[in-house]
N, CA, C and O atoms as CSV, one atom per row, in Angstrom:
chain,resi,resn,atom,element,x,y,z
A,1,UNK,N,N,-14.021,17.868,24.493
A,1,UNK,CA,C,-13.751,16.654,25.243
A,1,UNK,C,C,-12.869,15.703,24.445
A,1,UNK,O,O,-11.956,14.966,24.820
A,2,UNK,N,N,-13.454,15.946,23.097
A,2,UNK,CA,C,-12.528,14.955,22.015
A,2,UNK,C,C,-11.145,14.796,22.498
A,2,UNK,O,O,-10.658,13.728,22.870
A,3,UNK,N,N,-10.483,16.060,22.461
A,3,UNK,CA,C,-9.046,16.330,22.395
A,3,UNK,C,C,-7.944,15.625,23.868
A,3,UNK,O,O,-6.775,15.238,23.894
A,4,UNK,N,N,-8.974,15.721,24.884
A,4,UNK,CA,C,-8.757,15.255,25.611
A,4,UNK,C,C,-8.567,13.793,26.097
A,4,UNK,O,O,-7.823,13.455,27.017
A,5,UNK,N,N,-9.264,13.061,25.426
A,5,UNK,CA,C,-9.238,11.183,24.815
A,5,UNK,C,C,-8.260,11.113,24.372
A,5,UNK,O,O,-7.508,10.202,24.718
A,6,UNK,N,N,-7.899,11.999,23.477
A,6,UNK,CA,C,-6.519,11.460,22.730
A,6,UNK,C,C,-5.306,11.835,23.618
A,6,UNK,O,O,-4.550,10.887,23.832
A,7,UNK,N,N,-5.048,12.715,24.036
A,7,UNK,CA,C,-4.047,13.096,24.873
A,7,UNK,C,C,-3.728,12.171,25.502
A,7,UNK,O,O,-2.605,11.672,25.430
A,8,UNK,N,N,-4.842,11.672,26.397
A,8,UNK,CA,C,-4.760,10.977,27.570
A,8,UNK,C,C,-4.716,9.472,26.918
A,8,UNK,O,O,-4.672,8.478,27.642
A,9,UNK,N,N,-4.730,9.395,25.527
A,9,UNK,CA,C,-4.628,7.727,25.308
A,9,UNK,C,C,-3.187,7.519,24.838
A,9,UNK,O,O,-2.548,6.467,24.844
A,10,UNK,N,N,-2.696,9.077,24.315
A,10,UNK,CA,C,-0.928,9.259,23.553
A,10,UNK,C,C,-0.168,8.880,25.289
A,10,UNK,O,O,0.541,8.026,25.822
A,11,UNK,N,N,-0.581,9.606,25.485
A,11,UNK,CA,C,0.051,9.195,27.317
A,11,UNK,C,C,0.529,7.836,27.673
A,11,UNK,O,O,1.648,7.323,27.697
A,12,UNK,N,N,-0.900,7.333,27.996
A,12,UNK,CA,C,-0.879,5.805,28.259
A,12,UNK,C,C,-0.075,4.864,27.765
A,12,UNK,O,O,0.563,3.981,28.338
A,13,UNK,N,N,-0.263,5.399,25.646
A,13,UNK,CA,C,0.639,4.205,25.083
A,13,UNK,C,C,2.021,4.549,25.279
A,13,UNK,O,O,2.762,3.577,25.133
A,14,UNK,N,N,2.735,5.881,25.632
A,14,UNK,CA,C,3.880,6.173,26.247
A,14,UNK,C,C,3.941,5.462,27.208
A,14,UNK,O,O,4.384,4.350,26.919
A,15,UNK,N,N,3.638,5.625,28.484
A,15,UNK,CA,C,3.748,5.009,29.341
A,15,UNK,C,C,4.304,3.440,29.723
A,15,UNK,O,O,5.216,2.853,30.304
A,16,UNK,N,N,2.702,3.153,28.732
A,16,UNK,CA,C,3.140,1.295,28.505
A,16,UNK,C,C,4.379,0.993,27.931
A,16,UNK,O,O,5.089,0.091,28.378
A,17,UNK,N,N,4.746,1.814,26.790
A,17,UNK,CA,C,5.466,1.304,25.788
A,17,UNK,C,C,6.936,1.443,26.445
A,17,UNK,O,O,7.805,0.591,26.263
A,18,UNK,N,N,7.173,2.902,27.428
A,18,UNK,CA,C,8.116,2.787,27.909
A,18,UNK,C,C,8.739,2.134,29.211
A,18,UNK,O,O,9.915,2.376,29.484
A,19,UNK,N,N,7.979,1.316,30.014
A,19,UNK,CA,C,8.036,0.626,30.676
A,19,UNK,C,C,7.752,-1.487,30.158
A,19,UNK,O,O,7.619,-2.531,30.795
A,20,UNK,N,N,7.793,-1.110,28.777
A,20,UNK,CA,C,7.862,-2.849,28.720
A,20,UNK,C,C,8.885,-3.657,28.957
A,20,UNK,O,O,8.709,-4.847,29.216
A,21,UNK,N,N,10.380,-2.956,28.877
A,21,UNK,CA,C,11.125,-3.782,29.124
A,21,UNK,C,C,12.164,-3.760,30.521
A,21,UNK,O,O,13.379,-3.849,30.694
A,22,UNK,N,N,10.949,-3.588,31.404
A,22,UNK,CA,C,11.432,-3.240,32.547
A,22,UNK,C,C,11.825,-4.452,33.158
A,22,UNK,O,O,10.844,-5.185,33.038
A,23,UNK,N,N,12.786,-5.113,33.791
A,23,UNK,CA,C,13.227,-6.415,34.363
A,23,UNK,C,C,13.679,-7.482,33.534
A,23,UNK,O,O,14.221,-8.571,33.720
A,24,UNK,N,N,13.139,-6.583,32.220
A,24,UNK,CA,C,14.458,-7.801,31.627
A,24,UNK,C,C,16.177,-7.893,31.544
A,24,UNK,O,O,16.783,-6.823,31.608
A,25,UNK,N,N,16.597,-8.575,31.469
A,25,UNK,CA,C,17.970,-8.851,31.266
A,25,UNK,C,C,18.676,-9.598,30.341
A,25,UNK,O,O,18.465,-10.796,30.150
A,26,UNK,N,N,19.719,-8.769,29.608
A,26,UNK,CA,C,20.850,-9.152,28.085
A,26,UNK,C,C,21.388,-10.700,28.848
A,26,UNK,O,O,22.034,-10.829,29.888
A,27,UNK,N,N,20.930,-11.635,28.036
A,27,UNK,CA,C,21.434,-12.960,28.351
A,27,UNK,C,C,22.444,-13.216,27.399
A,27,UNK,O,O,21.868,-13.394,26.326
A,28,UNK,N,N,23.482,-13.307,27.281
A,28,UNK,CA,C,24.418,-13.738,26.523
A,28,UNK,C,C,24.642,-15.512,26.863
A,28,UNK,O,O,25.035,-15.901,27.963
A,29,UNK,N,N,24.346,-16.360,25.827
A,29,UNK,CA,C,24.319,-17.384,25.718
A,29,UNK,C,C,25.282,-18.601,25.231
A,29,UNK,O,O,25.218,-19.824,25.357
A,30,UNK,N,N,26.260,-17.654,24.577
A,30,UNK,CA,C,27.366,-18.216,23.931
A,30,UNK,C,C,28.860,-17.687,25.030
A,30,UNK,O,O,29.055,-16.770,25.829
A,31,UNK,N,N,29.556,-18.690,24.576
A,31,UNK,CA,C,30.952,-18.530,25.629
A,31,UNK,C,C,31.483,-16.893,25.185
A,31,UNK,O,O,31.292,-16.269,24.141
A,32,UNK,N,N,32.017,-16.617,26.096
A,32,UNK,CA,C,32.585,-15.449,25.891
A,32,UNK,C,C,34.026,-15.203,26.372
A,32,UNK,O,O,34.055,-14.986,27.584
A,33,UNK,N,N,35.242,-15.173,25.764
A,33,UNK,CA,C,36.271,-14.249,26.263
A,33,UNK,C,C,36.257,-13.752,27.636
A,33,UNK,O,O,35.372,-12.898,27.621
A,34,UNK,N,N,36.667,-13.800,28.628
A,34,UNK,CA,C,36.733,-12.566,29.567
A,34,UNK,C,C,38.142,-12.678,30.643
A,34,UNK,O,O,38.833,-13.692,30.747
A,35,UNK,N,N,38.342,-11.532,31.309
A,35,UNK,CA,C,39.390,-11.224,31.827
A,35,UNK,C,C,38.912,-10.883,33.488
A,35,UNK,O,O,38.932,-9.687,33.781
A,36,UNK,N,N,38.462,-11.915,34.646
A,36,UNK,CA,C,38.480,-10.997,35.905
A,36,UNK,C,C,39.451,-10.466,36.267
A,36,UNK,O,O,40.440,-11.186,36.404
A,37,UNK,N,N,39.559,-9.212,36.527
A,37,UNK,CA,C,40.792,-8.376,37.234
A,37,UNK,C,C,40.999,-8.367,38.583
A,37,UNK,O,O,42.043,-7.806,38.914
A,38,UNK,N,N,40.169,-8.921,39.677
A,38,UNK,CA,C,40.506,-8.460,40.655
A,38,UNK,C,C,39.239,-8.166,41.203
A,38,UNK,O,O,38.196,-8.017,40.566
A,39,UNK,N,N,39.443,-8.069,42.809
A,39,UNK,CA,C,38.579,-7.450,43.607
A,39,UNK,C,C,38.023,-5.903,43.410
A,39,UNK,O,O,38.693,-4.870,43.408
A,40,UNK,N,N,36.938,-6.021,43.284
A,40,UNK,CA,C,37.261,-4.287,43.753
A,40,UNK,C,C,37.007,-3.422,45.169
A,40,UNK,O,O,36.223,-3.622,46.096
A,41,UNK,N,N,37.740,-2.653,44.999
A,41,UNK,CA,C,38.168,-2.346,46.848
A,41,UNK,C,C,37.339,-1.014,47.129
A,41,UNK,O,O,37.176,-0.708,48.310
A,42,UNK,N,N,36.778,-0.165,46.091
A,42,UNK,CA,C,35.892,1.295,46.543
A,42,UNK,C,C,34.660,0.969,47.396
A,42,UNK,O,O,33.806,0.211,46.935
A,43,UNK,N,N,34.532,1.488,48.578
A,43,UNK,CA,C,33.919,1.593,50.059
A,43,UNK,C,C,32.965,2.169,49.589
A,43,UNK,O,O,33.001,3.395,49.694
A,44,UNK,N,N,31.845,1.601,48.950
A,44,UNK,CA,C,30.649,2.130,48.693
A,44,UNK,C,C,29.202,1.135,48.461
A,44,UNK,O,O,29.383,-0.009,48.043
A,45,UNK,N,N,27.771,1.611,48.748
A,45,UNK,CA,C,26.672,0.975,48.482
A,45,UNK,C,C,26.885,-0.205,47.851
A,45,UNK,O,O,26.892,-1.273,48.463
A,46,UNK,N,N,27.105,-0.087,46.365
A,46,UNK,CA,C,27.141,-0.762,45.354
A,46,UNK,C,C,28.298,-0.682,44.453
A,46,UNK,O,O,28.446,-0.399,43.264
A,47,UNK,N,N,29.234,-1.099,45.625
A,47,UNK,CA,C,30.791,-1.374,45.325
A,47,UNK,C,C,30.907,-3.116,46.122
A,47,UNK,O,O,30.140,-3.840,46.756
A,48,UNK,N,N,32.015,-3.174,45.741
A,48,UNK,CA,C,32.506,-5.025,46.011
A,48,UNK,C,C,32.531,-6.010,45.137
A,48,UNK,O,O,32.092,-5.871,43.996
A,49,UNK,N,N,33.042,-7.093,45.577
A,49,UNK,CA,C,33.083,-8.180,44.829
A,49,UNK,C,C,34.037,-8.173,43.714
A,49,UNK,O,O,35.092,-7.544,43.802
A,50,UNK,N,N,33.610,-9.064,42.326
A,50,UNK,CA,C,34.741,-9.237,41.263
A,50,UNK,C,C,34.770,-8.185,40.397
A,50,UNK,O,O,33.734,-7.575,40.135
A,51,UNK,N,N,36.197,-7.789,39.745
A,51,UNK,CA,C,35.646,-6.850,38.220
A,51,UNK,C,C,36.001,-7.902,37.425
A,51,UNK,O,O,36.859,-8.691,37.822
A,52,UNK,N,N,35.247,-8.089,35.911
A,52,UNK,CA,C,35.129,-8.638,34.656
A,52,UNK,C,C,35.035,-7.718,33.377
A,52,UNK,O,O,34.175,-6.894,33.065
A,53,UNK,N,N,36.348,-8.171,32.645
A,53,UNK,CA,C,36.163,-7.038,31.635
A,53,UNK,C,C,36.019,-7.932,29.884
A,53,UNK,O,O,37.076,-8.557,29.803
A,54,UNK,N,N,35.587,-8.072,29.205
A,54,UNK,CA,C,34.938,-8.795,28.042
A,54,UNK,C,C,35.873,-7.915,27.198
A,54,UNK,O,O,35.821,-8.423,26.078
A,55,UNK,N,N,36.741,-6.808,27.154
A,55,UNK,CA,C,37.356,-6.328,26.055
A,55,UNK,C,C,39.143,-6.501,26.235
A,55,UNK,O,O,39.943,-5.589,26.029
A,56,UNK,N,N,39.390,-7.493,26.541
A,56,UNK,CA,C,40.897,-8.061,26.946
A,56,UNK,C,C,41.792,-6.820,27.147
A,56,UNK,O,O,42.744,-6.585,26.402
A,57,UNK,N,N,41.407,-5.953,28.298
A,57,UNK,CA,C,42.075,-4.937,29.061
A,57,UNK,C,C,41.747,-6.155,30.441
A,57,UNK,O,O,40.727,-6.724,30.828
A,58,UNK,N,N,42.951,-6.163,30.806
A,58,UNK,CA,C,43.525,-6.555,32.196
A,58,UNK,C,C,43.621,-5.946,33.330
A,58,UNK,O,O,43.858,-6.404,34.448
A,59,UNK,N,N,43.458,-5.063,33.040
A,59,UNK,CA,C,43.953,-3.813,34.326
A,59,UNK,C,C,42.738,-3.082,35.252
A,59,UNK,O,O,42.187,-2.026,34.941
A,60,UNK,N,N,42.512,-3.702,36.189
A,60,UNK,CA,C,41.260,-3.607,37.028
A,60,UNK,C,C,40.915,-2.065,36.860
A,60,UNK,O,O,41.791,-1.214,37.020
A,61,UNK,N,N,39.762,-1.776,36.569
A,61,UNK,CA,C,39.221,-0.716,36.502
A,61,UNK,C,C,39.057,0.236,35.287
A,61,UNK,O,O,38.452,1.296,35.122
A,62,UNK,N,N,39.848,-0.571,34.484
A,62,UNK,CA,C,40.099,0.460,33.535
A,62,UNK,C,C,39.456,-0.190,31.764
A,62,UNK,O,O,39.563,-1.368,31.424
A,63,UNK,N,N,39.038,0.540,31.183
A,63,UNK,CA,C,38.137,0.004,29.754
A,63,UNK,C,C,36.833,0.161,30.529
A,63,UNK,O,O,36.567,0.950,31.436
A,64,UNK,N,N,36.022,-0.858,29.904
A,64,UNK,CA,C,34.586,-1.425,30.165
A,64,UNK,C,C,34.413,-2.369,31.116
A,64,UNK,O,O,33.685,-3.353,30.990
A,65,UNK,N,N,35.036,-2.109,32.026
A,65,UNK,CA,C,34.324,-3.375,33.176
A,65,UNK,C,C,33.016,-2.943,33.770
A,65,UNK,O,O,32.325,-1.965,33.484
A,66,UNK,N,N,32.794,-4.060,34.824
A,66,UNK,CA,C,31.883,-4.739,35.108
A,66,UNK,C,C,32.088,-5.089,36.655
A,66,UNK,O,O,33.226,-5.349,37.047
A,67,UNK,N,N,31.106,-5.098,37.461
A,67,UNK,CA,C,30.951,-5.591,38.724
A,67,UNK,C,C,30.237,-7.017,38.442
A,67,UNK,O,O,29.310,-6.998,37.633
A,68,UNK,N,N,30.718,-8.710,39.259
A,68,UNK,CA,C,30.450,-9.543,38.993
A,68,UNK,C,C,29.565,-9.737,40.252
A,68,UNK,O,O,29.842,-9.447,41.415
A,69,UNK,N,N,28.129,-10.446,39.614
A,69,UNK,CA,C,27.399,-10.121,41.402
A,69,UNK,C,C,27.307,-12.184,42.067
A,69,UNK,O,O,26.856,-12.650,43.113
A,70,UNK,N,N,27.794,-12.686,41.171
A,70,UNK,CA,C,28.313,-14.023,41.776
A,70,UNK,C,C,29.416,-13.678,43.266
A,70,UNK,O,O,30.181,-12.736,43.468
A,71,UNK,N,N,29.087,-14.855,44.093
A,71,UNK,CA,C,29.842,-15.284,45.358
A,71,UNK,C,C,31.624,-15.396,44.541
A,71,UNK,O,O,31.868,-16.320,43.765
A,72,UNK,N,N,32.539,-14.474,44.835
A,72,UNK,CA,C,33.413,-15.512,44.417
A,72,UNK,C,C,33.955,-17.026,44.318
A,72,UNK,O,O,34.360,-17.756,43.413
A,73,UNK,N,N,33.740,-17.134,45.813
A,73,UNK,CA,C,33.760,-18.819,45.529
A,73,UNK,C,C,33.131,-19.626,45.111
A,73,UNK,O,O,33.555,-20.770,44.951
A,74,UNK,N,N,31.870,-19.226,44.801
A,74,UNK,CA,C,31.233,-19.889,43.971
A,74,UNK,C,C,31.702,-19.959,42.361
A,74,UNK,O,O,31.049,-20.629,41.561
A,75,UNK,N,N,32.381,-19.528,42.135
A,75,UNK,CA,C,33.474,-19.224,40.883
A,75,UNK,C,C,35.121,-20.247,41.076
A,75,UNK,O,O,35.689,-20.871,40.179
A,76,UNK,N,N,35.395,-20.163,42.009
A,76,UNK,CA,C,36.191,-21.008,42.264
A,76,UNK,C,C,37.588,-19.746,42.681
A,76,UNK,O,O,38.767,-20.023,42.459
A,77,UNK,N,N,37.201,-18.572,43.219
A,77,UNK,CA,C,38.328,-17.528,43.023
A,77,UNK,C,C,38.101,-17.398,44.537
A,77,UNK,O,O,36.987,-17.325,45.054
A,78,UNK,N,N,39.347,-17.377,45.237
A,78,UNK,CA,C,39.224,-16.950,46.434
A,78,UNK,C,C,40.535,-15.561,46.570
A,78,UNK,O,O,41.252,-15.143,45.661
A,79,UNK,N,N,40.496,-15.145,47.885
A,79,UNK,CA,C,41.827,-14.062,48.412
A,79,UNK,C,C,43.051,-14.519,47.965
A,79,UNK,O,O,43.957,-13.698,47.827
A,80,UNK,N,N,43.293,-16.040,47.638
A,80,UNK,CA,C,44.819,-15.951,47.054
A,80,UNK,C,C,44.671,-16.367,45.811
A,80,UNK,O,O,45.511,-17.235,45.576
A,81,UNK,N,N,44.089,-16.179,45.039
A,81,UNK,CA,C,43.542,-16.167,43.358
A,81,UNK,C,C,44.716,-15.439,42.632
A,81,UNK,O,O,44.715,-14.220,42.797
A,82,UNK,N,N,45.406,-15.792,42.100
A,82,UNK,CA,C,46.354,-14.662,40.948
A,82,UNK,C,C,45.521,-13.896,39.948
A,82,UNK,O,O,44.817,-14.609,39.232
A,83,UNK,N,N,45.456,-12.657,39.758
A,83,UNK,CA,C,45.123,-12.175,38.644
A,83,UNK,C,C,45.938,-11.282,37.542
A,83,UNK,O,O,47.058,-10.903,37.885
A,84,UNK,N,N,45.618,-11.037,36.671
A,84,UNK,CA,C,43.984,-11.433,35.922
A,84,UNK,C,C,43.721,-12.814,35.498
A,84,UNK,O,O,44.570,-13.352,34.787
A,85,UNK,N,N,42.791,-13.389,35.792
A,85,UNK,CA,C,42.352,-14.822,35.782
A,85,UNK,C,C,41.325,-15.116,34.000
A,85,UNK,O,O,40.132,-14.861,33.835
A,86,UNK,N,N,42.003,-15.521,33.260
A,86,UNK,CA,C,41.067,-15.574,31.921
A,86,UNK,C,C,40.180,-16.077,32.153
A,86,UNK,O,O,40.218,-16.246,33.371
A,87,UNK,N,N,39.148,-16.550,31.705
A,87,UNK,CA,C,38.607,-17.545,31.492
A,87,UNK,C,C,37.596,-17.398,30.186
A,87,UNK,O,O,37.601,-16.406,29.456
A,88,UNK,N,N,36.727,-18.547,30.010
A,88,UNK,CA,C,35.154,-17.905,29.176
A,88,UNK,C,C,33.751,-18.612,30.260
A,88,UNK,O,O,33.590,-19.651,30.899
A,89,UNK,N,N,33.054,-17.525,30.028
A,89,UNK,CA,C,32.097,-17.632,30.825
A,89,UNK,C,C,30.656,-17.142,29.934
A,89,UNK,O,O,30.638,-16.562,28.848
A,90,UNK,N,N,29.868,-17.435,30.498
A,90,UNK,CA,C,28.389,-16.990,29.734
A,90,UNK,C,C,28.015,-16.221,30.957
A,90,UNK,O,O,28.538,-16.369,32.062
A,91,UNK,N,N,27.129,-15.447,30.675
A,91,UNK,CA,C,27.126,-14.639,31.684
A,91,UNK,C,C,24.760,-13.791,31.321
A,91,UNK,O,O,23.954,-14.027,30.421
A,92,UNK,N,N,24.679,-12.920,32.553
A,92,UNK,CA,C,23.231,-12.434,32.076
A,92,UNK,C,C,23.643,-10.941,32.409
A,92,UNK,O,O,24.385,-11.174,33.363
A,93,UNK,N,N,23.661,-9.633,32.271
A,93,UNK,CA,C,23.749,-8.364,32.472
A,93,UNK,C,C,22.615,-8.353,33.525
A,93,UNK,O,O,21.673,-9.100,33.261
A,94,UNK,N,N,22.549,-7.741,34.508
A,94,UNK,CA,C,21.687,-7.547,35.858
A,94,UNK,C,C,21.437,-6.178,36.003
A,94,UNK,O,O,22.235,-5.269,35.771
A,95,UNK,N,N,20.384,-6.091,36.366
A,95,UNK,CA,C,19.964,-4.085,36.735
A,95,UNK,C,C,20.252,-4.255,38.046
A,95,UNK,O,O,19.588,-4.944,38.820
A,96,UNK,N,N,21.242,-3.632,38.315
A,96,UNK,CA,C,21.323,-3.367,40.132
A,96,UNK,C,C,20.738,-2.623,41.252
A,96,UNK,O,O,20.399,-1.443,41.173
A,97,UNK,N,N,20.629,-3.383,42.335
A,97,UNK,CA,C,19.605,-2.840,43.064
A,97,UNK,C,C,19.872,-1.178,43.174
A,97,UNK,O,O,18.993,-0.321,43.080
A,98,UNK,N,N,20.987,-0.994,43.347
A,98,UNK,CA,C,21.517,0.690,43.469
A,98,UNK,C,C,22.008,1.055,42.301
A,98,UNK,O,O,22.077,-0.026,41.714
A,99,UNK,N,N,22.504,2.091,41.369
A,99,UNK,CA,C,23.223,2.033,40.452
A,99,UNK,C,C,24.530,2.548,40.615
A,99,UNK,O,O,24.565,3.764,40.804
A,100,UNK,N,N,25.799,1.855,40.589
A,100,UNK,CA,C,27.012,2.349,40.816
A,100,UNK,C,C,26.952,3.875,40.586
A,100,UNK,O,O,26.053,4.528,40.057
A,101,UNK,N,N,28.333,4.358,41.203
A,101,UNK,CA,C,28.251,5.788,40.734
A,101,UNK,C,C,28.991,6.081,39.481
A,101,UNK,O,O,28.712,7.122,38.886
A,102,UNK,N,N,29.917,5.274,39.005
A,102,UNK,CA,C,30.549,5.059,37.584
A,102,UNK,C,C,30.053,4.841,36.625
A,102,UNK,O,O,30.544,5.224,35.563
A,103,UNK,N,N,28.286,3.773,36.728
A,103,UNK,CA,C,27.286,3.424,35.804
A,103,UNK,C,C,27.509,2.553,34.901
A,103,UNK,O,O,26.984,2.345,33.807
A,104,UNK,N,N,29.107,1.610,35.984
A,104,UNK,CA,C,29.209,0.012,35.198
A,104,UNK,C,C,27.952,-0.978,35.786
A,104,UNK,O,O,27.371,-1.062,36.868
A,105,UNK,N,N,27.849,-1.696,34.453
A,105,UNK,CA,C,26.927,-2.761,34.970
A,105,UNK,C,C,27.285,-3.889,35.943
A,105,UNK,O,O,28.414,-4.018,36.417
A,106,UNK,N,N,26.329,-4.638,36.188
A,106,UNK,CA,C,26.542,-6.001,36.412
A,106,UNK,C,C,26.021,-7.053,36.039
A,106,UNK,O,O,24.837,-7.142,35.714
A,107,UNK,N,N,26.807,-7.952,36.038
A,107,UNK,CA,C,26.867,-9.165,35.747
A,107,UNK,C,C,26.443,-10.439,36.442
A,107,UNK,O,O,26.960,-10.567,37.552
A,108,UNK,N,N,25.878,-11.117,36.182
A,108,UNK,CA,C,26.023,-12.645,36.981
A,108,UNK,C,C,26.620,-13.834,35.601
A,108,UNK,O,O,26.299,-14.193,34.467
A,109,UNK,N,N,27.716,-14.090,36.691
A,109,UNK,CA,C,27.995,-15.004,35.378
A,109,UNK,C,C,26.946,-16.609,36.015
A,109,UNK,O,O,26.580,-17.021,37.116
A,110,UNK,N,N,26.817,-17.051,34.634
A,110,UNK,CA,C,25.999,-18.683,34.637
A,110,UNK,C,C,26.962,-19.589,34.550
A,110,UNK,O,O,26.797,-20.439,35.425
A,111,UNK,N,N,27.860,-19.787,33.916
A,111,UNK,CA,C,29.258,-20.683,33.902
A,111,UNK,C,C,30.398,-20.351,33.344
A,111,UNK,O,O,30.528,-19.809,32.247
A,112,UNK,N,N,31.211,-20.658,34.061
A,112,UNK,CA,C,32.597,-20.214,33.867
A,112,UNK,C,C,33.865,-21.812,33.232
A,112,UNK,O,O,33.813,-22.982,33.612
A,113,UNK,N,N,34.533,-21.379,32.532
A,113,UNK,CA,C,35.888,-22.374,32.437
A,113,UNK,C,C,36.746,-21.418,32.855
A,113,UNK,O,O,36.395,-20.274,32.567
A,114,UNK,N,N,38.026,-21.562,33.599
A,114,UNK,CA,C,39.058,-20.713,33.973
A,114,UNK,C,C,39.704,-21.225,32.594
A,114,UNK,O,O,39.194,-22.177,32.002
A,115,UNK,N,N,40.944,-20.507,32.055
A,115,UNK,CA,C,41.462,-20.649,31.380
A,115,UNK,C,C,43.243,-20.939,31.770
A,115,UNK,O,O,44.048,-21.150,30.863
């Protein structure tokens, strides 16, 4: 029976341990560099809205971007927006409800300066 306590307690603390940091989210707190590129236009679930790229590649889609899950206008970017639009922004990394099929993250930015 012994052997069986332990199994079943190695389990558990797996379990727990791998589910503790479930819902949290990378808050970046300090201004940051960034580059929105543009809309993005792929016809899918968990496609739309802004791309944001933090590694000063300009070119929508391409490096390390990011899906931005802010309103654009709530950003101050609308359909006749020029891009790429600099700015610095602080921002929180978000687990998305679906996960893209590319397996970029997202973002909500908290405040923005355009640049």
């Amino acid at each position: 029976m012994r052997p069986y306590v332990i199994i079943f307690a190695a389990c558990l603390s797996l379990v727990l341990f791998t589910n503790s940091n479930c819902g949290k989210h990378h808050v970046n707190r300090s201004a940051t560099q960034a580059i929105i590129t543009g809309f993005d236009p792929r016809m899918c679930a968990c496609c739309g809205g802004l791309l944001i790229n933090f590694d000063g590649d300009s070119i929508p889609m391409s490096g390390k971007w990011h899906l931005v899950k802010n309103d654009p206008a709530s950003l101050g970017i609308t359909g006749s927006s020029n891009f790429p639009i600099h700015a610095t922004v602080t921002y929180e990394m978000q687990t998305p409800s679906c996960p893209a099929p590319d397996g970029h993250g997202l973002v909500l930015i908290t405040s923005i300066q355009i640049r």
